[in-house]
PDB file of the backbone (N, CA, C, O) and the ligand in Angstrom, with CONECT records:
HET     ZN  A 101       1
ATOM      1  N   UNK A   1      91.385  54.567  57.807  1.00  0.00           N
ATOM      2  CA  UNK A   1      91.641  55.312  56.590  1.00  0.00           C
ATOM      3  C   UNK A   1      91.594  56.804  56.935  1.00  0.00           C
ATOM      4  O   UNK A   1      90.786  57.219  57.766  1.00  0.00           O
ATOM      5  N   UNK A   2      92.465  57.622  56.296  1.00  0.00           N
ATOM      6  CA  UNK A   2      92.669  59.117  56.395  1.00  0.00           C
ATOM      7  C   UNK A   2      92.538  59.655  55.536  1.00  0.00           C
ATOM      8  O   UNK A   2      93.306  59.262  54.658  1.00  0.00           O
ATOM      9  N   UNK A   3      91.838  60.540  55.202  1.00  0.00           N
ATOM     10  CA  UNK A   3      91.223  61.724  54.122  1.00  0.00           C
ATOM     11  C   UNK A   3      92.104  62.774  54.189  1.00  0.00           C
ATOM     12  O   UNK A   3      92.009  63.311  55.293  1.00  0.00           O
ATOM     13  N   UNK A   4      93.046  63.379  53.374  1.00  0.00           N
ATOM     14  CA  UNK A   4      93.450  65.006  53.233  1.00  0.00           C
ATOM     15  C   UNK A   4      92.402  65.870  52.472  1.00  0.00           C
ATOM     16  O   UNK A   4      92.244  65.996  51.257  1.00  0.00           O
ATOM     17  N   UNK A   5      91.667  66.483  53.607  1.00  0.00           N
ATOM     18  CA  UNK A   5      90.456  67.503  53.307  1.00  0.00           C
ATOM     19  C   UNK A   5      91.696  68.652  52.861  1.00  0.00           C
ATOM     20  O   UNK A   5      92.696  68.955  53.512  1.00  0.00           O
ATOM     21  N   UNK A   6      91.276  69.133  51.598  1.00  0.00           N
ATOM     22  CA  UNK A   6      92.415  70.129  51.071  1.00  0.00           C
ATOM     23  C   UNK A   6      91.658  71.595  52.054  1.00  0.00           C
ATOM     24  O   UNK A   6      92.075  72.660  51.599  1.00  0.00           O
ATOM     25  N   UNK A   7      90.818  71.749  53.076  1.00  0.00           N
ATOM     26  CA  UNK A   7      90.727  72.909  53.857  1.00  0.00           C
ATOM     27  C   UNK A   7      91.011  72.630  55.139  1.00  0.00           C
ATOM     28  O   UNK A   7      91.613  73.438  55.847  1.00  0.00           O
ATOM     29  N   UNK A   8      90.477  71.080  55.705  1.00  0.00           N
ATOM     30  CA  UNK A   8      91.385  70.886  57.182  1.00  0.00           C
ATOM     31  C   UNK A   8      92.570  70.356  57.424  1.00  0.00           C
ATOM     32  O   UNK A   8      93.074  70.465  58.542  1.00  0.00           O
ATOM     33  N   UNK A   9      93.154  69.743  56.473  1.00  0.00           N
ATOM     34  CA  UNK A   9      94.301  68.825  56.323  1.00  0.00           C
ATOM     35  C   UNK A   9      93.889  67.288  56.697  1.00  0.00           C
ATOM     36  O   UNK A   9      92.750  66.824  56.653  1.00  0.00           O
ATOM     37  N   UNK A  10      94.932  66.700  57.026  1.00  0.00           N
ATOM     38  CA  UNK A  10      94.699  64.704  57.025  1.00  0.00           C
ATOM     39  C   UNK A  10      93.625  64.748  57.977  1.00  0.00           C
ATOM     40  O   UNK A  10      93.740  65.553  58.901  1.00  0.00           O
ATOM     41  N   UNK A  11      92.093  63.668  57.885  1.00  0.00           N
ATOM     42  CA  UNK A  11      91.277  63.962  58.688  1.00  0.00           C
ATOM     43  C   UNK A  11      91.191  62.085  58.880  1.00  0.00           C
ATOM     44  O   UNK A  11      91.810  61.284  58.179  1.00  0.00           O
ATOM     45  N   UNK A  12      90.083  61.688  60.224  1.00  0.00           N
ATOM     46  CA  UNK A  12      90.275  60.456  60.023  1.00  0.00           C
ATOM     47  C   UNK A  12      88.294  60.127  59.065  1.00  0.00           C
ATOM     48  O   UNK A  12      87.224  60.714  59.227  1.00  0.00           O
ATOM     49  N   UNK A  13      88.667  59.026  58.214  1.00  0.00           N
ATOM     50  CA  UNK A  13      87.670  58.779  57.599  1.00  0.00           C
ATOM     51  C   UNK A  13      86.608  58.590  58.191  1.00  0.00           C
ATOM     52  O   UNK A  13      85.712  58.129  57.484  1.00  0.00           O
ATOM     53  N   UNK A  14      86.322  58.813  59.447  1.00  0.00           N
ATOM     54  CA  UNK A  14      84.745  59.078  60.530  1.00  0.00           C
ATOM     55  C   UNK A  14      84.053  60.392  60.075  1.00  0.00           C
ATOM     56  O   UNK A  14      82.844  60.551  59.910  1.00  0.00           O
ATOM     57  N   UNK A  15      84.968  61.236  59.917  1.00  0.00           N
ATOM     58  CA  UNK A  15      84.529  62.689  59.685  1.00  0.00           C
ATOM     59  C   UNK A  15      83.690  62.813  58.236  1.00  0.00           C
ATOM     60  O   UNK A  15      83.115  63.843  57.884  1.00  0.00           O
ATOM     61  N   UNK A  16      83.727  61.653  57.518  1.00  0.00           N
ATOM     62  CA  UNK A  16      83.307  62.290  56.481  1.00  0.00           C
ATOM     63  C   UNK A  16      82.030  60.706  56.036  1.00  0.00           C
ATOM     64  O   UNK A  16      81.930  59.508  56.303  1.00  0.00           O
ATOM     65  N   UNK A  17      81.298  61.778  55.227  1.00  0.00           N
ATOM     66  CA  UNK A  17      80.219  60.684  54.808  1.00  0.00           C
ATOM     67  C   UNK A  17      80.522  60.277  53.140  1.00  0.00           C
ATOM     68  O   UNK A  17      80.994  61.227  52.515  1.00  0.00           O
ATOM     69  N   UNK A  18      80.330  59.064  52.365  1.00  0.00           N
ATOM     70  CA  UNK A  18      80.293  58.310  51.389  1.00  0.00           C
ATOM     71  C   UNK A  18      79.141  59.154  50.187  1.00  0.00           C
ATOM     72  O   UNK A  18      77.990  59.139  50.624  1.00  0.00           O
ATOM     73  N   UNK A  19      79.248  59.709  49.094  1.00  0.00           N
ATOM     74  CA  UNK A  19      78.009  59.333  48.500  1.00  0.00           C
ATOM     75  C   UNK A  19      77.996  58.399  47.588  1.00  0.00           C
ATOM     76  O   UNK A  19      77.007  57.696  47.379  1.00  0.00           O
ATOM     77  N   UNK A  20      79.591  58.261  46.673  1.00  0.00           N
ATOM     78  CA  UNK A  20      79.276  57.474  45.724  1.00  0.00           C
ATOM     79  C   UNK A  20      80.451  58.090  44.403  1.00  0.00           C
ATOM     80  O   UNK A  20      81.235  59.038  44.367  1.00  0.00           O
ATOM     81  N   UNK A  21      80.035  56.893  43.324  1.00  0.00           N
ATOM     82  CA  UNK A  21      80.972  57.182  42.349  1.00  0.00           C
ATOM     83  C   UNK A  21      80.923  59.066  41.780  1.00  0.00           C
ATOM     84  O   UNK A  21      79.833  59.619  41.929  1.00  0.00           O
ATOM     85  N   UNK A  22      81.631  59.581  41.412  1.00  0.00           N
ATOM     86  CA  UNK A  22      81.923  61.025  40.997  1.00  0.00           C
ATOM     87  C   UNK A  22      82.256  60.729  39.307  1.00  0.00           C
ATOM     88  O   UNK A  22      82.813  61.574  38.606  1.00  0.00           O
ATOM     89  N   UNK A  23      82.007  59.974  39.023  1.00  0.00           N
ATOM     90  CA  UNK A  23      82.829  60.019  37.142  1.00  0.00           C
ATOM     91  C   UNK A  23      81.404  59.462  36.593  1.00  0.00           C
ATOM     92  O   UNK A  23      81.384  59.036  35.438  1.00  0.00           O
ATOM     93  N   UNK A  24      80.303  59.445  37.306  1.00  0.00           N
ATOM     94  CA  UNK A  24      78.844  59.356  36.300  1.00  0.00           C
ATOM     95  C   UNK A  24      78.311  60.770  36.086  1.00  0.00           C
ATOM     96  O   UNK A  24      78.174  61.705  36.874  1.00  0.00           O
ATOM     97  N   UNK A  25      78.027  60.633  34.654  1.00  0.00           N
ATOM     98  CA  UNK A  25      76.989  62.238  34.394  1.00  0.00           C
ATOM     99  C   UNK A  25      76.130  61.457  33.999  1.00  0.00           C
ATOM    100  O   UNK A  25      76.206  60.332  33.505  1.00  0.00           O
ATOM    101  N   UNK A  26      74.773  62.530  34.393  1.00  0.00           N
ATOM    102  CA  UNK A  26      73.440  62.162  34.284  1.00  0.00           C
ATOM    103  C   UNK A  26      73.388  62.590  32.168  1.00  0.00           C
ATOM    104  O   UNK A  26      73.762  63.519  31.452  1.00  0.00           O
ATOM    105  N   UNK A  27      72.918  61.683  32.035  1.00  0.00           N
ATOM    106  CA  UNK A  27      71.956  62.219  30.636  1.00  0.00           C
ATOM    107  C   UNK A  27      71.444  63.163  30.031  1.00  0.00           C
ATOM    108  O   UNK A  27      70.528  63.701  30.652  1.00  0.00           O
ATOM    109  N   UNK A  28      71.601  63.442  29.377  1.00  0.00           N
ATOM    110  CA  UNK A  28      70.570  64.250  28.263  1.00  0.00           C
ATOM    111  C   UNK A  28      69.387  63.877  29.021  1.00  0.00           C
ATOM    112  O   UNK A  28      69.224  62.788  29.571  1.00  0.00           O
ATOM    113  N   UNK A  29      68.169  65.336  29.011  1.00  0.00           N
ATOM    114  CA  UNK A  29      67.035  64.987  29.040  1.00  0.00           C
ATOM    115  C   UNK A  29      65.894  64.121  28.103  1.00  0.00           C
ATOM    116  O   UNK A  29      64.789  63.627  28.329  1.00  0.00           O
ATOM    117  N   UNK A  30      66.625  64.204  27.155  1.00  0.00           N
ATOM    118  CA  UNK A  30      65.898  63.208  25.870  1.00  0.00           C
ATOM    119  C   UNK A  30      66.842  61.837  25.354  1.00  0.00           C
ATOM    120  O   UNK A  30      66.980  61.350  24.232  1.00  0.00           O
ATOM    121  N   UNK A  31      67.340  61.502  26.508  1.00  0.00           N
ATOM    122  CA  UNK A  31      67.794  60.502  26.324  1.00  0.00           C
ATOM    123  C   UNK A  31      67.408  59.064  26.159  1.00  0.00           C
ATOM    124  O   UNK A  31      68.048  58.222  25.530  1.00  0.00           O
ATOM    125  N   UNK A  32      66.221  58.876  26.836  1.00  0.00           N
ATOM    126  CA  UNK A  32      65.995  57.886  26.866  1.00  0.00           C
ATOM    127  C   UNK A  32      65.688  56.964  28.487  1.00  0.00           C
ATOM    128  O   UNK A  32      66.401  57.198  29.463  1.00  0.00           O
ATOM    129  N   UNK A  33      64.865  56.223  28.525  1.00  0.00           N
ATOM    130  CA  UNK A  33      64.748  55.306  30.182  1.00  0.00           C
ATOM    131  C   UNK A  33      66.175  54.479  30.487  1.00  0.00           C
ATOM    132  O   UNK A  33      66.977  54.640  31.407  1.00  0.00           O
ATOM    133  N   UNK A  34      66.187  53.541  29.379  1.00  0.00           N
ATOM    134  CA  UNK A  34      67.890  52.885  29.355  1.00  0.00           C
ATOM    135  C   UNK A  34      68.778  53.781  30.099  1.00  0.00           C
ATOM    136  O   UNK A  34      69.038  53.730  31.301  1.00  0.00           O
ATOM    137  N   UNK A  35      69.179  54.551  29.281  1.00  0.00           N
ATOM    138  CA  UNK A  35      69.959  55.913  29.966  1.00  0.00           C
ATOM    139  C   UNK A  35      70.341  56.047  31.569  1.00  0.00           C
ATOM    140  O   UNK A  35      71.278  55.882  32.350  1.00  0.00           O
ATOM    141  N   UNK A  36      68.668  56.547  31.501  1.00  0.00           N
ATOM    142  CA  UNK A  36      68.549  56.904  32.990  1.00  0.00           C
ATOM    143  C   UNK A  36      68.645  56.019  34.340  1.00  0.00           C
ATOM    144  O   UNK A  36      68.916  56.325  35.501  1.00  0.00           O
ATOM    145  N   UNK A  37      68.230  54.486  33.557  1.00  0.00           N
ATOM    146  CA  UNK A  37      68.302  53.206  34.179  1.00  0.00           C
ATOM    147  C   UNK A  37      69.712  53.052  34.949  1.00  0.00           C
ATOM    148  O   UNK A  37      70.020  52.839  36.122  1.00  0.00           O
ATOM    149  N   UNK A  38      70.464  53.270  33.684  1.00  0.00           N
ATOM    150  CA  UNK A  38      72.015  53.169  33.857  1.00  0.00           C
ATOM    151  C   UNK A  38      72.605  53.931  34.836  1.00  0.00           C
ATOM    152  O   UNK A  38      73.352  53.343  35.619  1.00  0.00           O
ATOM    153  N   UNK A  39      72.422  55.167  34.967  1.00  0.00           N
ATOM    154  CA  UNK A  39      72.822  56.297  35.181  1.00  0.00           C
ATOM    155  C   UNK A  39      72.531  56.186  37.236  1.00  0.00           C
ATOM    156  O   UNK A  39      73.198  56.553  38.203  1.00  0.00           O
ATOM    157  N   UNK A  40      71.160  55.468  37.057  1.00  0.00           N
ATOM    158  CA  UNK A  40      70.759  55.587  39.052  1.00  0.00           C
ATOM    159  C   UNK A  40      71.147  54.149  39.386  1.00  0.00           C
ATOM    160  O   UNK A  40      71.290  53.918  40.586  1.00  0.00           O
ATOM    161  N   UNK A  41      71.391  52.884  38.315  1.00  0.00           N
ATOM    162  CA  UNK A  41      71.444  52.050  39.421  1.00  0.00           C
ATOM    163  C   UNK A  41      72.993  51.197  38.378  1.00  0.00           C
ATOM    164  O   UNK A  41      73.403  50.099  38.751  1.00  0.00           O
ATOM    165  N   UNK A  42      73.453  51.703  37.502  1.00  0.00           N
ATOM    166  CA  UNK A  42      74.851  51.112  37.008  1.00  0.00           C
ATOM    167  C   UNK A  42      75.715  51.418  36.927  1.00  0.00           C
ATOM    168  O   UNK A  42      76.085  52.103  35.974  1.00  0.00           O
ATOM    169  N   UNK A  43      76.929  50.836  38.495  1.00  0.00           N
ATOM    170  CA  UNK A  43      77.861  51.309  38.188  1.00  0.00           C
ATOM    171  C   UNK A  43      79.086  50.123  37.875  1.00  0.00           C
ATOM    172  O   UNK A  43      78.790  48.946  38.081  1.00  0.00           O
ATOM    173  N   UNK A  44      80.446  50.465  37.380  1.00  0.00           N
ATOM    174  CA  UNK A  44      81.615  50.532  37.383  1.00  0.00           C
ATOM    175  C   UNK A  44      82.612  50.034  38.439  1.00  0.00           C
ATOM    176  O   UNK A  44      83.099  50.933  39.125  1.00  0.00           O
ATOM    177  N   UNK A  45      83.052  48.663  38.734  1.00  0.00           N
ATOM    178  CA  UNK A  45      83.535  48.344  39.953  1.00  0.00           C
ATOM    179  C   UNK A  45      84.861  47.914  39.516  1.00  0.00           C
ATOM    180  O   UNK A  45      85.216  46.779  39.201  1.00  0.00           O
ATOM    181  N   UNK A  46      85.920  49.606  39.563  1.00  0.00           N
ATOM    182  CA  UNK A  46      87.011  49.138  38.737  1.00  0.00           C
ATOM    183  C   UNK A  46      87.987  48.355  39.858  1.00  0.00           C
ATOM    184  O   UNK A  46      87.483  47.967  40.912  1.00  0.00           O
ATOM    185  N   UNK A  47      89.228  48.171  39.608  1.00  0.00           N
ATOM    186  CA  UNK A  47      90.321  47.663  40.348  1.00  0.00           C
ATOM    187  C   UNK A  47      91.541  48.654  40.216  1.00  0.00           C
ATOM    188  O   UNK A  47      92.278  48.490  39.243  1.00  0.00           O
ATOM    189  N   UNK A  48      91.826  49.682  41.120  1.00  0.00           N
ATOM    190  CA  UNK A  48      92.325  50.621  40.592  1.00  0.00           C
ATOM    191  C   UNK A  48      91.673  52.022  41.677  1.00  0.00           C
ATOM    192  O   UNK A  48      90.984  52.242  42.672  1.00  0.00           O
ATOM    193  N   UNK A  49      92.580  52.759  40.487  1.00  0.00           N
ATOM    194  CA  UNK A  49      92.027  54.791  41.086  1.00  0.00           C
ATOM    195  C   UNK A  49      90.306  54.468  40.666  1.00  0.00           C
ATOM    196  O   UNK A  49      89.857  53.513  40.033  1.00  0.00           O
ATOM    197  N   UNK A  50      89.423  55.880  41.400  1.00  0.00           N
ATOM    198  CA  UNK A  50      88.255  56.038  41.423  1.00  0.00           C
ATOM    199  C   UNK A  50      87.764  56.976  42.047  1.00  0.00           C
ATOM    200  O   UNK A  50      87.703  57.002  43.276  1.00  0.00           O
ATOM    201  N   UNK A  51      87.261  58.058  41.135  1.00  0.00           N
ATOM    202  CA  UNK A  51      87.269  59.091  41.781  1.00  0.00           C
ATOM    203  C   UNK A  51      85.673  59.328  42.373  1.00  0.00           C
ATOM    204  O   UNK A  51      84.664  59.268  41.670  1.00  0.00           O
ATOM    205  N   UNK A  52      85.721  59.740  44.515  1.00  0.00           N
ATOM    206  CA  UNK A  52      84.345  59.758  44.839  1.00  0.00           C
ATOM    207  C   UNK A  52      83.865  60.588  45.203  1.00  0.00           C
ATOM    208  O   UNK A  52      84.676  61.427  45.596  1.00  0.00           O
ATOM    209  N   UNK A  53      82.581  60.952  45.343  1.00  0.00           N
ATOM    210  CA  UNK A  53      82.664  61.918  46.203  1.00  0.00           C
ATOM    211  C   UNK A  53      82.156  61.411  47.600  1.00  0.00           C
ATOM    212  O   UNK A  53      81.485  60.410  47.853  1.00  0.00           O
ATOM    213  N   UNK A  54      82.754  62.554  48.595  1.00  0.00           N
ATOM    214  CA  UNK A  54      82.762  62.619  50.045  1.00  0.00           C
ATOM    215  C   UNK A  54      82.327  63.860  50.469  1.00  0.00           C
ATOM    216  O   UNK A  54      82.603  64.930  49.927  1.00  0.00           O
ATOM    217  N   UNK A  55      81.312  63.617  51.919  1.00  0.00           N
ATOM    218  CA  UNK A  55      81.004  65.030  52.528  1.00  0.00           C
ATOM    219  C   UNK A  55      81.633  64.876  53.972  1.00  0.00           C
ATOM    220  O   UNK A  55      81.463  64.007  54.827  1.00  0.00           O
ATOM    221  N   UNK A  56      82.497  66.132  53.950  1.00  0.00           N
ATOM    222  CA  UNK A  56      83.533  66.632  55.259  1.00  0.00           C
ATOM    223  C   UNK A  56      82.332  66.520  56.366  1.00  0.00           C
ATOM    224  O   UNK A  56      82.941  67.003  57.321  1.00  0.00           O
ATOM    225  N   UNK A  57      81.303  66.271  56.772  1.00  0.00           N
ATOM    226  CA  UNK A  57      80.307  66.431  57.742  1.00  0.00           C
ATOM    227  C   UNK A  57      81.124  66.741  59.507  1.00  0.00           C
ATOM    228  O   UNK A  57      80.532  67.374  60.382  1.00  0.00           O
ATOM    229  N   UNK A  58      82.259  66.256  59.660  1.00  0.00           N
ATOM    230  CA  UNK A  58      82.688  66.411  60.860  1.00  0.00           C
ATOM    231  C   UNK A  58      83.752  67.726  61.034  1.00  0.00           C
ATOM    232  O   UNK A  58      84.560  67.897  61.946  1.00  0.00           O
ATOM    233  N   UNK A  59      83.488  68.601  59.858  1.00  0.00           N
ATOM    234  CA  UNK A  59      84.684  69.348  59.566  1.00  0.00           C
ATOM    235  C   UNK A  59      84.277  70.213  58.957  1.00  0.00           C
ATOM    236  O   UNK A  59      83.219  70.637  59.421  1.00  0.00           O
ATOM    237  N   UNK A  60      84.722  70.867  57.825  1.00  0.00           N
ATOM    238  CA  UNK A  60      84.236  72.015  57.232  1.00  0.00           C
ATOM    239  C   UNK A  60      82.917  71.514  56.053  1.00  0.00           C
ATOM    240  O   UNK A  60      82.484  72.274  55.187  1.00  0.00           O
ATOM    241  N   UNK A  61      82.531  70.366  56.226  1.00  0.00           N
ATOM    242  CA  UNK A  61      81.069  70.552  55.694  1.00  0.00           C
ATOM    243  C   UNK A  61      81.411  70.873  54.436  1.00  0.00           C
ATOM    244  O   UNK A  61      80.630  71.762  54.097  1.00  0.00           O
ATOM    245  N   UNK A  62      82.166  70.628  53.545  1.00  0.00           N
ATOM    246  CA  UNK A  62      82.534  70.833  52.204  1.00  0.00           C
ATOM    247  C   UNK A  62      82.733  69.078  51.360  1.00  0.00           C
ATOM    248  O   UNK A  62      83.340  68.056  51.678  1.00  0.00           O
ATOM    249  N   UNK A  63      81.910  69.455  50.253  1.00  0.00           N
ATOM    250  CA  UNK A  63      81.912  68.070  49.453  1.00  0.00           C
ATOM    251  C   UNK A  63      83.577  68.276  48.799  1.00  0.00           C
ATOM    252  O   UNK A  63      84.250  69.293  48.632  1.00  0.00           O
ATOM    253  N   UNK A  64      83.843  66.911  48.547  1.00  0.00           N
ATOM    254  CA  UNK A  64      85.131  66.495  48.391  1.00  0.00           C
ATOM    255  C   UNK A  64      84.641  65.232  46.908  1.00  0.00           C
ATOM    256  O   UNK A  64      83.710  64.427  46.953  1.00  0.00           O
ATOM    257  N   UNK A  65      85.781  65.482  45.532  1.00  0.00           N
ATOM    258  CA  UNK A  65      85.929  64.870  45.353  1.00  0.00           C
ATOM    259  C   UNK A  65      87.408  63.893  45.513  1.00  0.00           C
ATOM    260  O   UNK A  65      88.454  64.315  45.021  1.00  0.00           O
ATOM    261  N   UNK A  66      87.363  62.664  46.194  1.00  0.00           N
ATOM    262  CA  UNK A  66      88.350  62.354  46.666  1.00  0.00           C
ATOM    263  C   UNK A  66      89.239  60.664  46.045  1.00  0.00           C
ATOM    264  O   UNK A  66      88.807  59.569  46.404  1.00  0.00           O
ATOM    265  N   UNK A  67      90.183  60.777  45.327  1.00  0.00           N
ATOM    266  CA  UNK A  67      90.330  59.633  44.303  1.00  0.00           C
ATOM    267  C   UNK A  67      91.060  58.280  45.253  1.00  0.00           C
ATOM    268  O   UNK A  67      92.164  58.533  45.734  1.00  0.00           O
ATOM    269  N   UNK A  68      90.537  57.038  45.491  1.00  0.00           N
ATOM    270  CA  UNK A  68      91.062  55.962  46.109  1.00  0.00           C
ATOM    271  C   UNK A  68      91.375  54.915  45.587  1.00  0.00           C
ATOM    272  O   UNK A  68      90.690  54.693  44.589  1.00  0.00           O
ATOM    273  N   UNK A  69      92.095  54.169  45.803  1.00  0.00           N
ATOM    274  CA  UNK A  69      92.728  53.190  45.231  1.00  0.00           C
ATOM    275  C   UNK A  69      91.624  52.122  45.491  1.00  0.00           C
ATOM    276  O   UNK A  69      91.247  52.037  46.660  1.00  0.00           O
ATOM    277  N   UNK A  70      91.024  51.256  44.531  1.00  0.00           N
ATOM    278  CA  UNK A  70      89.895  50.483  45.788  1.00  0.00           C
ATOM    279  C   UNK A  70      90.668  48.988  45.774  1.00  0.00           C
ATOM    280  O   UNK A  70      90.040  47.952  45.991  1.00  0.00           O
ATOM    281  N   UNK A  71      91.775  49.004  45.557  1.00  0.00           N
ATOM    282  CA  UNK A  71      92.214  47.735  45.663  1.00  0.00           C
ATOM    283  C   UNK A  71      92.795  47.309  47.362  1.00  0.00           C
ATOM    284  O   UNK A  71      92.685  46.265  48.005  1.00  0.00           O
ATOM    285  N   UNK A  72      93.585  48.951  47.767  1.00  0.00           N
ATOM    286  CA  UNK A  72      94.138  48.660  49.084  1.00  0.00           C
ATOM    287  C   UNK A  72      93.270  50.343  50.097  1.00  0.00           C
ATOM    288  O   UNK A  72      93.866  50.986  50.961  1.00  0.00           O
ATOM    289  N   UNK A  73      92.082  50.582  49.691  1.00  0.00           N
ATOM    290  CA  UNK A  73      91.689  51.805  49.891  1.00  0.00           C
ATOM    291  C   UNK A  73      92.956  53.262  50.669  1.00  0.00           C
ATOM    292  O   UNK A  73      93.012  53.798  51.776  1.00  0.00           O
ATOM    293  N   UNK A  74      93.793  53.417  49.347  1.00  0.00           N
ATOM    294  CA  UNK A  74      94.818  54.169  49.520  1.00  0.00           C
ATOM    295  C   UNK A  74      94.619  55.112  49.181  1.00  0.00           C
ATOM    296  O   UNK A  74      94.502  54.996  47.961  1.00  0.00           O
ATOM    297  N   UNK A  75      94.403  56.647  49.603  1.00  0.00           N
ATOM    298  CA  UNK A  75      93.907  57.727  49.018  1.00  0.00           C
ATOM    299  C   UNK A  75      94.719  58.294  48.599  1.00  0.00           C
ATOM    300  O   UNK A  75      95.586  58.816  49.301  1.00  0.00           O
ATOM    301  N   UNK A  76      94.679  58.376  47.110  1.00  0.00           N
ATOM    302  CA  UNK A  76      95.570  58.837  45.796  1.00  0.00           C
ATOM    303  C   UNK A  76      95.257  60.796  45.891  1.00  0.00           C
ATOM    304  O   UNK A  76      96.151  61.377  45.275  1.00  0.00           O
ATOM    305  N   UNK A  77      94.593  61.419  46.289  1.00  0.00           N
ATOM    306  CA  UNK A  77      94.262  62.710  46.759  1.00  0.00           C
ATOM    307  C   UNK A  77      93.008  63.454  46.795  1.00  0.00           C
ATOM    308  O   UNK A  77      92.080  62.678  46.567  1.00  0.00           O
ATOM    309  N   UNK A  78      92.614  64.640  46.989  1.00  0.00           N
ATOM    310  CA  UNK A  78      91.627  65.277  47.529  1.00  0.00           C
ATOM    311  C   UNK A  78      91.329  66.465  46.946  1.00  0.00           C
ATOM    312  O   UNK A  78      92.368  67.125  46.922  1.00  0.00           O
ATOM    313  N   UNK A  79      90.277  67.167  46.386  1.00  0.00           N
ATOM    314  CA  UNK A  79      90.096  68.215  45.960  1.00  0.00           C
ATOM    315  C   UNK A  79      88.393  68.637  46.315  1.00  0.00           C
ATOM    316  O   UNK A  79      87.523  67.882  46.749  1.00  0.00           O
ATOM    317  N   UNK A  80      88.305  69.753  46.050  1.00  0.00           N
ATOM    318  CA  UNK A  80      86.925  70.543  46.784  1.00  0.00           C
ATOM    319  C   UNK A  80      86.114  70.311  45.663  1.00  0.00           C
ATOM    320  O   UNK A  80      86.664  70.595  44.599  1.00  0.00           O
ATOM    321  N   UNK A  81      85.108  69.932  45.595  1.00  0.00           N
ATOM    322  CA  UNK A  81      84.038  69.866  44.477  1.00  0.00           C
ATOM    323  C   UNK A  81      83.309  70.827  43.665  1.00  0.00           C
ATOM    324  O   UNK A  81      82.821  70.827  42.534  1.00  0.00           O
ATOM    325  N   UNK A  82      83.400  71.613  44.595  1.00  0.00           N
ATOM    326  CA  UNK A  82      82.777  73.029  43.964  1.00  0.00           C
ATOM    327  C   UNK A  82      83.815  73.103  42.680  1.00  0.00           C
ATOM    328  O   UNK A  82      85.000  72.769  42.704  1.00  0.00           O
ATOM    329  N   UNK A  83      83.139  73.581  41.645  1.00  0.00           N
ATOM    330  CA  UNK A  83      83.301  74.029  40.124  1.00  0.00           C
ATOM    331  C   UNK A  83      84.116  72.868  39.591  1.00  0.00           C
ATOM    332  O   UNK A  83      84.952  73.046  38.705  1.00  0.00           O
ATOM    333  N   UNK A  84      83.854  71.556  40.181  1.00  0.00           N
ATOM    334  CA  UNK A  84      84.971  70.846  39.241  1.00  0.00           C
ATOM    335  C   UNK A  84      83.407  70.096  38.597  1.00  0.00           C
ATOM    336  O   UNK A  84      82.330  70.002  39.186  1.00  0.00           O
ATOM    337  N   UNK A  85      83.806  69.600  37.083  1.00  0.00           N
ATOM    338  CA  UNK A  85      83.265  68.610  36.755  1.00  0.00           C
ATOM    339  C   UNK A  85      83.685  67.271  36.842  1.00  0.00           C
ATOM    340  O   UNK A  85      84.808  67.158  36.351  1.00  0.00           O
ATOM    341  N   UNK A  86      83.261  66.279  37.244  1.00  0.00           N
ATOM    342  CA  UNK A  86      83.184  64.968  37.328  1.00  0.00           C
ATOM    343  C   UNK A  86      84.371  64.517  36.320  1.00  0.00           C
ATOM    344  O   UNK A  86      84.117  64.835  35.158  1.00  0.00           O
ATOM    345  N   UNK A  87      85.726  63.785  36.512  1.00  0.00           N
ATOM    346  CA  UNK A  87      86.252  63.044  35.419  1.00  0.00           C
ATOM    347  C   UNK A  87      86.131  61.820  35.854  1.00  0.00           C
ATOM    348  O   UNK A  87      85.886  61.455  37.004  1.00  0.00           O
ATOM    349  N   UNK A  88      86.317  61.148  34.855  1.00  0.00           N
ATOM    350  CA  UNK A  88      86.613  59.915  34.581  1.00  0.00           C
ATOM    351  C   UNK A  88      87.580  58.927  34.961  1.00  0.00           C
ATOM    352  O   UNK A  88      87.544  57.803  34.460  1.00  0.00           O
TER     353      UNK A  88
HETATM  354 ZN    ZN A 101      87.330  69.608  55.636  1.00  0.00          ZN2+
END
């Protein structure tokens, strides 16, 4: 699998580390335990786009949110994380 890091260009998917889904926001602080339950250990296992995030670690060291297909892990594209909020 190949990553387009939008600062190094097509990279191979070694270079970069996994954290996880990008379309969860954490809670309100008065939300509630449920909430928070949800929030660290429930996710979403669509069939389809999914947007994740990724850290460039072999490269410019820049978090990536990066959207994949998880049906044929086809990377639909790449953007820098800084100032974006999380969609859906
Ligand atoms: Zn990079």
């Amino acid at each position: 699998m190949r990553i387009p890091c939008p600062h190094c260009g097509e990279r191979a998917a070694e270079e970069f580390s996994y954290l996880g889904d990008a379309t969860v926001q954490r809670p309100a602080p008065d939300a509630g335990v449920d909430a928070f339950v949800a929030y660290a250990y429930l996710r979403d296992n669509p069939a389809g786009a999914l947007a994740e995030y990724w850290y460039h670690g072999g490269g410019c060291r820049s978090w990536l949110v990066v959207t994949r297909d998880t049906r044929d892990h086809r990377i639909l594209g790449a953007v820098d994380a800084r100032g974006r909020e999380a969609q859906p």
